[in-house]
C-alpha positions in Angstrom: 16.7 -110.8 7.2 16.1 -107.5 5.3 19.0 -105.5 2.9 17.9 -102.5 1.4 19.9 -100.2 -1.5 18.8 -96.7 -2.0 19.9 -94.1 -4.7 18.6 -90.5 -4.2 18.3 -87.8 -6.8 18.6 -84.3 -5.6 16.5 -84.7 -2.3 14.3 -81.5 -1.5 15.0 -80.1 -4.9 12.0 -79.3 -7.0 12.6 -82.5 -9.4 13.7 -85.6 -7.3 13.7 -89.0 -7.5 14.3 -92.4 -5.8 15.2 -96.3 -7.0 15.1 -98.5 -3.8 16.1 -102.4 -4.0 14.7 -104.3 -1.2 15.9 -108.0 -0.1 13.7 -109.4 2.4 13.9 -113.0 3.6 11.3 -114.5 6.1 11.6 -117.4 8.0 10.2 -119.6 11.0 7.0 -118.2 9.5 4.7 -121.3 10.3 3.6 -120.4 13.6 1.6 -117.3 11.6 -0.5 -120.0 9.5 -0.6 -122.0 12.9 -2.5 -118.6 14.3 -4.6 -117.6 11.2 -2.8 -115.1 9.7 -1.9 -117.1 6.8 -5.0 -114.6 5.4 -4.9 -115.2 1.4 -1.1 -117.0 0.9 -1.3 -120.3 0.0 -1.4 -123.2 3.2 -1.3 -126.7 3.2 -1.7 -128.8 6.7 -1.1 -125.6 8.7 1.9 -124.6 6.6 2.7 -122.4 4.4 3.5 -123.6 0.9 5.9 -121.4 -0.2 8.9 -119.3 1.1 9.3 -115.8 1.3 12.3 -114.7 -0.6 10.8 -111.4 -1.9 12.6 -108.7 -4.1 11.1 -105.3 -4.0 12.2 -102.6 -6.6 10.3 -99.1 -5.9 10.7 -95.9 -8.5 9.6 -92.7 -6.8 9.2 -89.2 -8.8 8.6 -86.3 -7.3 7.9 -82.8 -8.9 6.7 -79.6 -6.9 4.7 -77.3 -8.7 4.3 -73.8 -6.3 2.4 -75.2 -3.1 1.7 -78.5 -5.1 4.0 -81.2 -4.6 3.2 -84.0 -6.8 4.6 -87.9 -6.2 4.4 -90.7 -8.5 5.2 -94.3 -7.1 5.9 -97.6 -8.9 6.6 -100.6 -6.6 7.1 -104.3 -8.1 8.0 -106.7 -6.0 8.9 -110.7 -6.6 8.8 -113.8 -4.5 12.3 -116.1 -5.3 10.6 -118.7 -2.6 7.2 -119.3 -5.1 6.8 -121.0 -8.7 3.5 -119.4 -9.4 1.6 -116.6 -8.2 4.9 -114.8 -7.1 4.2 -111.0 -8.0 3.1 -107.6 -7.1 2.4 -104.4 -8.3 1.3 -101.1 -6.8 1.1 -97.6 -8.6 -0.1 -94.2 -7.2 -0.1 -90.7 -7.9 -0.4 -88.1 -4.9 -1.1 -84.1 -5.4 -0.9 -81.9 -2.3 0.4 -82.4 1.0 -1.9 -83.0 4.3 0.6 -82.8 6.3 0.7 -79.6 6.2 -1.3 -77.0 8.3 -4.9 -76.2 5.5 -3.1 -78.1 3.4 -4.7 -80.5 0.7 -4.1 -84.1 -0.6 -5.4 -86.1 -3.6 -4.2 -89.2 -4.4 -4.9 -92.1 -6.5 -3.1 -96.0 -6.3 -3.9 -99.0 -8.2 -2.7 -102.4 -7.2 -2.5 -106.3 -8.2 -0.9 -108.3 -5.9 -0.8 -112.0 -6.4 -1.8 -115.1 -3.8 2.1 -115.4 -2.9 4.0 -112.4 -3.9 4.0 -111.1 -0.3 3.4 -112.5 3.2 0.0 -111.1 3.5 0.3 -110.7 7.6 2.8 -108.4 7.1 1.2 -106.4 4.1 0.1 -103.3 4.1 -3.4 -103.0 6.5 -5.0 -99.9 4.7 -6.6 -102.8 1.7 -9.1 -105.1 2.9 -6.9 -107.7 1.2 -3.1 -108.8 1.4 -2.5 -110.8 -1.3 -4.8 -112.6 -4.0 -6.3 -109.3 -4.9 -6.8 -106.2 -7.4 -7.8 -103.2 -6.9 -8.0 -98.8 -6.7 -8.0 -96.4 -3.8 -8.9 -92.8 -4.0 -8.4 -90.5 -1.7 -8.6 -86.7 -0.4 -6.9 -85.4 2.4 -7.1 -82.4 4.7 -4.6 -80.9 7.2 -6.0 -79.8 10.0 -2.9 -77.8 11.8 0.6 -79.0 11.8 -0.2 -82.1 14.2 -3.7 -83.2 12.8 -5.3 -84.3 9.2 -7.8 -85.9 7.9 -8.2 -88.0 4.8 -11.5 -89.9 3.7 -10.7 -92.7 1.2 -12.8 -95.4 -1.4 -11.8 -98.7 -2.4 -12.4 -101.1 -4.8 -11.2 -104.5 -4.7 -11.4 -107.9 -5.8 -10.3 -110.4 -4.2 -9.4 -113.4 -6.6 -12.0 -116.1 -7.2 -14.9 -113.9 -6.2 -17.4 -112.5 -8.5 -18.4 -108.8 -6.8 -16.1 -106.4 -5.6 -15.3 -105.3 -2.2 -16.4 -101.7 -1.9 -15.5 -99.2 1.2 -15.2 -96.1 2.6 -12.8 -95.3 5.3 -12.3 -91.2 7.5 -8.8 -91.7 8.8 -8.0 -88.8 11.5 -4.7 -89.1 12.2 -1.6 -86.8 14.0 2.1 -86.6 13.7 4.3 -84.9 15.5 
C-alpha cells in the first residue's frame, strides 16, 4: 500500500519548491528473502526480521540561475515496522540540466541508509548497496540532443561492517523521449 501528500510551490517559476510525505506499507515480503534479495536487511530462517512500515519525507529546492537550473534534495525516510537500524538519509545538489540538447549536469549526493530503513530489493539500483551503507556520488552529465545524454559518475561507499570502501566508476548513456 502506498499514500503519498504533495505540496508544490510555484512550479516552473524561477524559485520553487516541494515537501512530499510518503506512506508506504509492504507486505507478503518473504518470498523476496526466500529468493535472495533480502541483500543487506536483516533475515532470520529465510524471513525477514522486520516489517516495512516506512515514512518518507522529501524537501526539494529549486533555483534557476540564466541557463543554470540548480536542485537541492533532502530525503529522510523511517521504518515504523523496525526497533533499530530504521533510518535513512540522502542529500544531493544538481547544477545544469542534461536533458537538454549540449546541455550540462553536475551533481553531488551523499547518503547513509541504515540495515533496515528501506527494503533494499526495492532501493534505488544506481548504489552498489541498498541498505547497511554510507556513501558519495559525483557526477557530470552531457546532453547529447534532445533524445540522448550522457553522464559518467564515481562512488564511494561503505558498506557497514567492512573496513575498505567500495569505489566505482559508472558511463550511463541513456535516452528519453
Amino acid at each position: 500500500g502506498a499514500l503519498q501528500a504533495a505540496w508544490r510551490w510555484h512550479e516552473g517559476a524561477p524559485l520553487s519548491g516541494s515537501v512530499l510525505l510518503t506512506y508506504l506499507d509492504f507486505s507478503d515480503i518473504d518470498e523476496l528473502a526466500h529468493q535472495g534479495m533480502a541483500r543487506t536487511n536483516s533475515v532470520f530462517a529465510g524471513r525477514y526480521v522486520n516489517d516495512y512500515r516506512l515514512v518518507d519525507l522529501q524537501l526539494v529546492g529549486r533555483y534557476k540561475v540564466a541557463r543554470w537550473p540548480i536542485e537541492l534534495r533532502f530525503d529522510r525516510v523511517h521504518n515504523l515496522g523496525a526497533d533499530v537500524a530504521r533510518d535513512g538519509t540522502r542529500g544531493s545538489l544538481t547544477v545544469g540540466d542534461r536533458l537538454q540538447p549540449r546541455g550540462w549536469e553536475f551533481g553531488y549526493a551523499s547518503q547513509r541508509i541504515q540495515r533496515d530503513a528501506v527494503l533494499a530489493a526495492f532501493n534505488s539500483d544506481e548504489w552498489w548497496f541498498h541498505s547497511a551503507t554510507r556513501g558519495q556520488l559525483a557526477w557530470v552529465g552531457y546532453g547529447l540532443d534532445a533524445t540522448w545524454n550522457l553522464r559518467v559518475s564515481g562512488f564511494r561507499e561503505r558498506r557497514d561492517g567492512l573496513s575498505r570502501d567500495t569505489n566505482r566508476l559508472r558511463l550511463d548513456l541513456s535516452a528519453h523521449w
